[in-house]
N, C-alpha and C positions, 0 to 999 in steps of 0.2 A: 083795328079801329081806324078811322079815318075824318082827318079834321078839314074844311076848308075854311080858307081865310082869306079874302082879295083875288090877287091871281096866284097861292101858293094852295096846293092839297098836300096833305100831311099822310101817309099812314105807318103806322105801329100798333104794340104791342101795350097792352092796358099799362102795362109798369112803366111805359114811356108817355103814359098823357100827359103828366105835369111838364118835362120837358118838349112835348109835342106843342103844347100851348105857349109856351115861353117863346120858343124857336119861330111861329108863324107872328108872332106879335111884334118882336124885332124885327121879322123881314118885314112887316108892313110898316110899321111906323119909319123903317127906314130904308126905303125903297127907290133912292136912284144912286147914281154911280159917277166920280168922279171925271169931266168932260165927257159925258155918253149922254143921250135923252133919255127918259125913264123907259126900261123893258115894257114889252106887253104881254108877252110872247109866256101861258099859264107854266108853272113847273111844279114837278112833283118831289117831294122829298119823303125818301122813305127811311126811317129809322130801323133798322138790325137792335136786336133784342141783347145781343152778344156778338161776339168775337167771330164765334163760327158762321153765323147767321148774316154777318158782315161779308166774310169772306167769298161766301157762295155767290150771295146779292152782286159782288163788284166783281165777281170772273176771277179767273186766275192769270191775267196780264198785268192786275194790279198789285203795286209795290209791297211789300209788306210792311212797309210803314209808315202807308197812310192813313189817316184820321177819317177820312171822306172822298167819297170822289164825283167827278159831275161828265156828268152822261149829254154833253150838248146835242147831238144828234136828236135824241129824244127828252130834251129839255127835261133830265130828270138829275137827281142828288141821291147816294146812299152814304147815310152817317150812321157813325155808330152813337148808341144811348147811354144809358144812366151807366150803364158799367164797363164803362169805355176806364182803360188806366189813366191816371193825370199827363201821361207821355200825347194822349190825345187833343188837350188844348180846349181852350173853352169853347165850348159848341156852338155859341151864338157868333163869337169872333171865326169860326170855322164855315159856317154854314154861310156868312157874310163874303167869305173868301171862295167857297164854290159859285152863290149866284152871282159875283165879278166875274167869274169863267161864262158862264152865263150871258151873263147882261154884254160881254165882252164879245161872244161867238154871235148873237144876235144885231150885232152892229157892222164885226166885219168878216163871220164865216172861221173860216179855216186859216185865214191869210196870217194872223202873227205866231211867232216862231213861238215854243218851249218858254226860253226865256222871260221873253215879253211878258207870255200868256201867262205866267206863274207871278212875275214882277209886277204888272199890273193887281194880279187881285191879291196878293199882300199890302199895297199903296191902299188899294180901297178897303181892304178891311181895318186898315189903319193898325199894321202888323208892326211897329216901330220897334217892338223887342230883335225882329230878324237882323238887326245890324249889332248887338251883342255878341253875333255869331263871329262877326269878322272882327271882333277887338278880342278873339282868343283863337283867331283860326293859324293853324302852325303850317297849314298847306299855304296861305294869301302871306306869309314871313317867311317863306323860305322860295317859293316860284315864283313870285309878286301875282297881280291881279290877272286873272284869266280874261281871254278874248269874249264876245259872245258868242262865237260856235262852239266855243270851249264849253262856257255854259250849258249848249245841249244835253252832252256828254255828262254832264257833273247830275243829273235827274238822273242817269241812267246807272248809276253807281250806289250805293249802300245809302244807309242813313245818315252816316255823317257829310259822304260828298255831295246828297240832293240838300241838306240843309245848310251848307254852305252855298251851292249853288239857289237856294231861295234868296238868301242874303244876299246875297251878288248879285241877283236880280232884281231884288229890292231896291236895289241901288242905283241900277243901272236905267230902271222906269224912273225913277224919282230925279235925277241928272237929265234925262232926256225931256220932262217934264219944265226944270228947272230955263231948261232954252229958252221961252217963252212964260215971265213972269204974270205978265196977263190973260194971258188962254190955256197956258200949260198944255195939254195936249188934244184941245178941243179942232183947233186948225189942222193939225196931222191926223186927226182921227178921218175929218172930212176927204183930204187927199187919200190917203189911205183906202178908204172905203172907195172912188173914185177911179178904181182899177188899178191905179200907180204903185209900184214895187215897195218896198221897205224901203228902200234907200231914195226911191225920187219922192217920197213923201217928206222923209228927213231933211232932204234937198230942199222943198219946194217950202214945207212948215217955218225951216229955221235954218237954212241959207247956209248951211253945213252936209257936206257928205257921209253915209255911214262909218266909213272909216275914220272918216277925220274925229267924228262923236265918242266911237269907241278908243280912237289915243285920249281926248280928254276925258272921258269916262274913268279909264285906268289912272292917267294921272291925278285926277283928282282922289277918289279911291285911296292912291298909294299916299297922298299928300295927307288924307285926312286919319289915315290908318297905319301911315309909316312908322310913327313912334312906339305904336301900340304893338305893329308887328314886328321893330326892333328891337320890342323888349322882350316880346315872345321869343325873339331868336334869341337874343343872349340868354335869357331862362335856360333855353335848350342847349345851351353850347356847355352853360353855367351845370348842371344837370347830366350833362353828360361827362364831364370833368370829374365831378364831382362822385357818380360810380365808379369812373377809372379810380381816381386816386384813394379812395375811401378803403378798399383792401390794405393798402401800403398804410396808410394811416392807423388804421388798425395791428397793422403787424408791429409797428414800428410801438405803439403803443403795449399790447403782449411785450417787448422785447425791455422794453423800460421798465415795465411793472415786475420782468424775472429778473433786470439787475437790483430794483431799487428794492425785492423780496431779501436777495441775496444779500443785499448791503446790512439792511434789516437784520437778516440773520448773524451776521458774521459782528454784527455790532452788540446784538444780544451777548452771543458766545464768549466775546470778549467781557463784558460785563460779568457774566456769571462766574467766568474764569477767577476775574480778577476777587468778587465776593467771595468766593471759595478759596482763595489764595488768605486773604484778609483770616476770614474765620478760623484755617489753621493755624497762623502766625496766633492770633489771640487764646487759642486752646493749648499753645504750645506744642501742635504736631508736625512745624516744618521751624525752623529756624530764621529768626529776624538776620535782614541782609547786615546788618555789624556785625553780627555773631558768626556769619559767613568768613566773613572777610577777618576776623582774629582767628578762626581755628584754621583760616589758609594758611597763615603769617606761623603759626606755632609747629603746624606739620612743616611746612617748607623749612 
């Protein structure tokens, strides 16, 4: 089936028209982008039916564990539908985070890095969950914060290190944004687009060098995430202690509970000793200790 809506066409599969409907209705009613003009540029979004159908649609260079992907070149999106797992994330916040890729490459091409290009359309989808990642992340407490080339690298890794590197990037658009409380990154978009490099844009926007961005990037990072990932470390340090010693603890415990069996025991034994000892003397089959000590006296 195929729905048009503004500059969005939709196609899928009938079990996908209620979300087919939903998903163009949100992009239209909310359709510009954070320091960007509004897109013009039609795009198609086509919904996968399932998983496999997903699969095929997006190639096999794509990650296994992404939700969706966006095809700038050919101004297109394939997301998966109604029986996508909850690991996929809500589809209108998801499909918001493709046309920011989008709305992004129609502004300045190919020109921003990995990072950016992921850190911006999280900022615009208004992904603010993605910094929960970094108040449990055990890689950002034990390496401290990664570089942005780092970041590259960190998309090209499993599920957990592209989802930390989202985080990171989230963070790292949102600080560089933060330079400029009044225009945020409307002024750098323009230099940018303007031919000027990553770094004489950062220069020329906000009167800072890339390097110098990226030391206060991490510092602040570290400053606002420092406690959360000192307590992850001690957790971990706490955790790993606590395997070690937990054997010996255990042993040492067995080894208390075979004396204090034994103690038990040996206390029993005496007791019963002693009842039995009692109950003859009272039947008359062993001798009261006077009775002892006078037939010593008479034999001697």
């Amino acid at each position: 089936m195929r729905l048009d809506t503004g500059r969005f066409t939709a196609v899928f599969f009938p079990s996908d028209a209620v979300l087919a409907r939903a998903l163009l209705q949100a992009a239209v009613a909310n359709d510009s982008f954070p320091w960007l003009p509004r897109p013009r540029q039609h795009v198609l979004v086509a919904i996968a039916p399932d998983a496999a159908r997903f699969r095929v649609w997006v190639g096999p260079e794509a990650p296994e564990w992404g939700a969706a992907i966006a095809f700038p070149e050919s101004r297109r999106i394939v997301m998966q539908g109604r029986r996508a797992g909850s690991d996929a994330g809500d589809p209108i916040e998801v499909l918001r985070h493709e046309l920011a890729h989008l709305a992004l490459h129609e502004r300045l091409g190919n020109k921003p890095p990995r990072w950016f290009d992921e850190g911006y359309a999280s900022v615009a989808a208004r992904e603010w969950r993605r910094e929960d990642v970094l108040a449990a992340n055990v890689a950002l407490a034990l390496r401290g914060t990664p570089s942005l080339d780092q970041l590259e690298e960190g998309f090209r890794g499993g599920s957990v290190a592209a989802q930390s590197a989202y985080a990171l990037s989230y963070r790292a658009v949102t600080e560089l944004a933060s330079l400029d409380h009044e225009r945020g990154l409307s002024l750098f978009f323009k230099y940018w687009e303007d031919g000027r490099s990553l770094d004489a844009a950062v220069r020329q926007a906000f009167g800072v060098t890339l390097s110098g961005f990226e030391k206060e990037y991490q510092g602040r990072t570290k400053r606002r995430y420092g406690g959360l990932a000192l307590f992850a470390d001690l957790s971990i340090v706490m955790l790993v202690l606590t395997l070690l010693i937990l054997p010996f603890l255990f042993a040492r415990r067995a080894r208390d509970r075979r004396r204090l069996d034994a103690m038990l025991a040996a206390d029993e034994a005496a007791d019963k000793a002693e009842r039995e000892s009692a109950i003859a003397m009272l039947i008359g089959e062993a001798p009261s200790p006077d009775e002892g000590q006078t037939n010593s006296k008479v034999e001697g």
